[in-house]
C-alpha positions as CSV (number, residue, x, y, z in Angstrom):
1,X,6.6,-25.0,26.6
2,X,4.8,-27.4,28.9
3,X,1.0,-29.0,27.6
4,X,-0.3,-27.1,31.0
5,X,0.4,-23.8,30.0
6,X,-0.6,-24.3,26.6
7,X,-3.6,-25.3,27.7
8,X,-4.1,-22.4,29.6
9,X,-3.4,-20.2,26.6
10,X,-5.6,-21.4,24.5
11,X,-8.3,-21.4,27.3
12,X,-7.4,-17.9,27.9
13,X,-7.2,-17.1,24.3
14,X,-10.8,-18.6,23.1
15,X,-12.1,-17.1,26.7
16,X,-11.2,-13.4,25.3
17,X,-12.3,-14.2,22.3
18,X,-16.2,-14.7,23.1
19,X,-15.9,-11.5,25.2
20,X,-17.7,-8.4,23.9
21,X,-19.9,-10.5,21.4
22,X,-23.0,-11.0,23.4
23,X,-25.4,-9.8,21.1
24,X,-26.0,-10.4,17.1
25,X,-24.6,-7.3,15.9
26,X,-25.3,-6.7,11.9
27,X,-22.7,-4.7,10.1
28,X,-24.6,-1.8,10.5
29,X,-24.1,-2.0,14.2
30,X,-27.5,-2.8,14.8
31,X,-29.0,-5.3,17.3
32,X,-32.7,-6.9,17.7
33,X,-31.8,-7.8,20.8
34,X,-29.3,-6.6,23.2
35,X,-27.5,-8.6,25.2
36,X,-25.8,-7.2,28.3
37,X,-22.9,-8.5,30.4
38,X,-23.3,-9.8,34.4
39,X,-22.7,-6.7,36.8
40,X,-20.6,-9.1,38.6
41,X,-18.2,-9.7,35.2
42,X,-17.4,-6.4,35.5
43,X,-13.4,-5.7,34.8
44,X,-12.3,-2.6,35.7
45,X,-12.9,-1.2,39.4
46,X,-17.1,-1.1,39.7
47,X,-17.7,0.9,37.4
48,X,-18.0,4.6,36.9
49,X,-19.0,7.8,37.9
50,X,-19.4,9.6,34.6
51,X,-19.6,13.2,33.1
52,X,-23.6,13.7,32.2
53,X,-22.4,16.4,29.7
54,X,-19.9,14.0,27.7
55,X,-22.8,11.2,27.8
56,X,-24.9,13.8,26.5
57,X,-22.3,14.3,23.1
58,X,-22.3,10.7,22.3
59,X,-23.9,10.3,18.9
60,X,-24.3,8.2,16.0
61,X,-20.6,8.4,13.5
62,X,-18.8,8.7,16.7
63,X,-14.9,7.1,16.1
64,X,-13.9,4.6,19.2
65,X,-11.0,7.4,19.6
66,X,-14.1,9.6,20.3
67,X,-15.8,7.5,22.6
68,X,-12.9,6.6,24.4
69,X,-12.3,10.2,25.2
70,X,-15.7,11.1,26.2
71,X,-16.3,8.0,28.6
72,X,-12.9,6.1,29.2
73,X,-12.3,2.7,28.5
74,X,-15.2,0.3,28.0
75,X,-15.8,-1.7,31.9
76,X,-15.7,-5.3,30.8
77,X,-13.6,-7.5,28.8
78,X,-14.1,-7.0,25.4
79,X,-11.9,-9.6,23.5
80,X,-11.0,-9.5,19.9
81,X,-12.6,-7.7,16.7
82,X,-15.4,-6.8,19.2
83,X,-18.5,-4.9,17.5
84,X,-19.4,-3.5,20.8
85,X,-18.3,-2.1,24.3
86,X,-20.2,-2.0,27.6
87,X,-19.8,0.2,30.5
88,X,-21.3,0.0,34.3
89,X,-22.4,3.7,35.0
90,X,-23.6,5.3,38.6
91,X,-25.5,8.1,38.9
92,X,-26.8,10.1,42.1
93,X,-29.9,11.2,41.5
94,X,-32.9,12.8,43.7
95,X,-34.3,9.0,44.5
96,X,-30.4,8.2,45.5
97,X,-27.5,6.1,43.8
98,X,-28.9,4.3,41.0
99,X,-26.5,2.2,38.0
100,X,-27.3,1.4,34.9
101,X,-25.8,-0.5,32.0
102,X,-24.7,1.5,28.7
103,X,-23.9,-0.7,25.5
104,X,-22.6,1.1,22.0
105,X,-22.7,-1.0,19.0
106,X,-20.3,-0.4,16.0
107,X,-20.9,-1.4,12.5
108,X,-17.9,-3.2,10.4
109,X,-16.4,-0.1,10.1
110,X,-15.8,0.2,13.5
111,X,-18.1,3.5,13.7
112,X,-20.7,3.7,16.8
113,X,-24.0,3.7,15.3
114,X,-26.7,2.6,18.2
115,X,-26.7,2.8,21.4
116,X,-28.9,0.7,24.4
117,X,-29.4,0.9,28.7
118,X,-30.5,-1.7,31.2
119,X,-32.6,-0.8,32.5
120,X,-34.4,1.1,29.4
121,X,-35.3,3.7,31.7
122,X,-31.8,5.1,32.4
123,X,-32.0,6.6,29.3
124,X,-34.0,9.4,31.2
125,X,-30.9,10.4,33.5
126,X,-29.7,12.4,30.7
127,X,-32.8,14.6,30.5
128,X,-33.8,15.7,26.8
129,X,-33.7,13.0,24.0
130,X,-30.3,13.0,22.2
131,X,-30.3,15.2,18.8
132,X,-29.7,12.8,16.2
133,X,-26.8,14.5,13.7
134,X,-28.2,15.8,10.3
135,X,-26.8,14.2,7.0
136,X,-25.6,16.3,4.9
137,X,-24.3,14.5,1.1
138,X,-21.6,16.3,-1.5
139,X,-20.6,14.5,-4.2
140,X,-17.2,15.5,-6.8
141,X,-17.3,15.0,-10.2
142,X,-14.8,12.4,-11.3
143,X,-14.4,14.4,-14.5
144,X,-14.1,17.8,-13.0
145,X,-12.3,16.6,-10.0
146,X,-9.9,13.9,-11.7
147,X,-7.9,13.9,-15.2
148,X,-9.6,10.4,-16.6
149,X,-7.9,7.3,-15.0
150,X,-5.8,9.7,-12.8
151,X,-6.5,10.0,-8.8
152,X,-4.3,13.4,-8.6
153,X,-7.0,16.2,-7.9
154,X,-6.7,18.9,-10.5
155,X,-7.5,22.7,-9.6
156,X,-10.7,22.8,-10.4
157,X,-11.1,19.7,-8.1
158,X,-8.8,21.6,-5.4
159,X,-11.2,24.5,-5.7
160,X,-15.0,22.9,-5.4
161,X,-13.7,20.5,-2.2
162,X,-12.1,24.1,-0.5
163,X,-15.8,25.1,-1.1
164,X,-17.2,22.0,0.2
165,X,-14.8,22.8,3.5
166,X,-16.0,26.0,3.4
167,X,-19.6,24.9,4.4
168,X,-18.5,21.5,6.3
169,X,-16.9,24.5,8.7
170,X,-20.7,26.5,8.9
171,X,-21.8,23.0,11.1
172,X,-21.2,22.4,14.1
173,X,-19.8,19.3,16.1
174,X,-19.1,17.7,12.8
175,X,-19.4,13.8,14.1
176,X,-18.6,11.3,11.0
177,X,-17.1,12.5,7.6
178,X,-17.3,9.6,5.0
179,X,-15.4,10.1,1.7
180,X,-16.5,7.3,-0.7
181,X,-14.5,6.9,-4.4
182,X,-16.4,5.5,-6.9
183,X,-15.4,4.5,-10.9
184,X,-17.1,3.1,-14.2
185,X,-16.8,-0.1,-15.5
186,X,-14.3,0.6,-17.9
187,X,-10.9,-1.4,-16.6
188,X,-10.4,-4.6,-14.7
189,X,-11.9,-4.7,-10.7
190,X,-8.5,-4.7,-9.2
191,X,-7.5,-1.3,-11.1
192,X,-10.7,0.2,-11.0
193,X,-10.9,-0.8,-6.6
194,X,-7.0,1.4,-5.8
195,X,-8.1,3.7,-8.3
196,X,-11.3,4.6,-6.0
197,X,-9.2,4.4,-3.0
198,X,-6.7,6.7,-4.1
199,X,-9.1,9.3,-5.1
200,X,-11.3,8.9,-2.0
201,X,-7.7,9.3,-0.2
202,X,-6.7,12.5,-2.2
203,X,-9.6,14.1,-1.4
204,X,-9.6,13.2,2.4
205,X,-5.6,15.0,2.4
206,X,-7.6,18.1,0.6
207,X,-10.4,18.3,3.3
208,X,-7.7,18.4,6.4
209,X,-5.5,20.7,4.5
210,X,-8.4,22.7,4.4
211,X,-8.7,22.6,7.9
212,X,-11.2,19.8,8.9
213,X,-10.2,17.5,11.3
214,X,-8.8,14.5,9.9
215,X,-9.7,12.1,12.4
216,X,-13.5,12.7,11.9
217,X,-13.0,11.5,8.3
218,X,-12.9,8.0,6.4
219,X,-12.0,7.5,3.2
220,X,-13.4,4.2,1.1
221,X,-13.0,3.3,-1.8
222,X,-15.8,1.2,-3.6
223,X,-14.6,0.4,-7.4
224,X,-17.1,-0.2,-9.8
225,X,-19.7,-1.6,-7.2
226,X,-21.8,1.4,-6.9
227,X,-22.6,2.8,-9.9
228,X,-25.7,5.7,-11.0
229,X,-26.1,4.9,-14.3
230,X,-25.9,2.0,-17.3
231,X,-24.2,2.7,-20.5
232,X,-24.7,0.0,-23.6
233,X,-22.9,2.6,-26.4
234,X,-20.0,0.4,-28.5
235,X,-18.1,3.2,-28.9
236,X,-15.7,4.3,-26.8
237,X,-15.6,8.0,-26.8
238,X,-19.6,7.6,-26.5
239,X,-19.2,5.4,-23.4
240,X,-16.8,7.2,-20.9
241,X,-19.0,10.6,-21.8
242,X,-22.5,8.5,-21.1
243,X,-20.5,6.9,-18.0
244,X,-19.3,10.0,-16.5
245,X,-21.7,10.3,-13.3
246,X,-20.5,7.0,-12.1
247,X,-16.7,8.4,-11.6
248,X,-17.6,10.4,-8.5
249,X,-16.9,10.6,-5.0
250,X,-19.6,11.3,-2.6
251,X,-18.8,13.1,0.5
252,X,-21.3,12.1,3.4
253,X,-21.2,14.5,6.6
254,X,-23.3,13.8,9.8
255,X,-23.3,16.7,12.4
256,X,-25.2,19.1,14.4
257,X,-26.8,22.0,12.9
């Protein structure tokens, strides 16, 4: 390969790279300050017409599968492990054609979690202000969902998550379900971390089985990191009953009411 055309690789390749990191986005997808691309940079055609009703669904725990479905793909470059998309949006209204800029910002889990237009006042296009999806927490006993050390869900476990689906399916336009595994202390980090995944994992299988849509929910598992309680007893029997709220897996749930 020539030193020309490598060149121009790399040139390419660091030129992607910056794209779709203009602003300082934390890992909770959250900017002080927004920073929007050039109109002129734009990538794709000029822009968009887009469906008011699908920008009005566009919420908080949205998936990029989501957002790509709702408003197509984002109008400028956006390079690689990009934390946000931007979009060039036209709107006819009563005063005549008017564009604005929408930006979504993703946290590290690549989940849409604020949102920002230039010129602010766009935001008013879409009538009404946006309602934000309610949290609604669960949380399954390690002990009653889990044999001890074990990430196989045992009947009783089966049994309280098919009630948890039962009133996941009582909310409507379920946005985000986050399934978090959680262990004690008692192990090394490495076993304790798969353990936590695997459980989180057996219970997301449960939920879709159950009927809830699997693609709305992620499945993390956190180890030891997290835990409720501290336990000091020597004994061993004493300290996995003492340490029992720890081994748990929460179940977090953001949708309409």
């Amino acid at each position: 390969m020539n030193k020309k055309l490598v060149g121009t690789i790399i040139a390419l390749s660091l030129a992607l790279a910056g794209c779709g990191t203009l602003s300082q986005v934390d890992r909770d997808g959250q900017t002080d300050k927004p920073v929007f691309p050039e109109v002129d940079d734009v990538n794709f055609n000029t822009g968009s017409y887009p469906n008011i009703d699908n920008l009005r669904q566009v919420r908080e725990g949205a998936t990029r599968d989501q957002l790509y479905d709702l408003l197509g793909r984002p109008h400028f470059a956006e390079g690689f492990k990009v934390r946000e998309w931007d979009y060039l949006f036209h709107f006819n209204t009563a005063e005549g054609l008017r564009t604005c800029q929408f930006k979504v910002l993703f946290d590290k889990d690549k989940i849409a979690r604020s949102f920002h237009w230039a010129p602010e006042a766009c935001a008013a296009i879409l009538g009404d202000e946006p309602v934000k999806p309610a949290v609604t927490p669960f949380s399954l006993s390690g002990d009653v969902g889990f044999a001890f050390g074990s990430a196989a869900l045992t009947a009783a476990g089966l049994n309280e998550v098919s009630n948890i689906a039962s009133q996941l399916k009582q909310l409507e336009q379920i946005q985000h379900i986050r399934v978090a595994g959680h262990t004690d202390r008692i192990g090394n980090v490495t076993s304790n971390q798969q353990l936590s995944q695997q459980r989180a994992e057996s219970v997301r299988r449960a939920l879709a089985a159950e009927g809830i849509p699997v693609a709305t929910i992620q499945a993390q598992g956190f180890g030891m990191e997290r835990p409720v309680v501290q336990c000091e007893q020597q004994n061993r029997n004493e300290l996995i009953a003492c340490l029992a709220p720890n081994r748990r897996v929460d179940i977090e749930v953001q949708a309409l009411r």
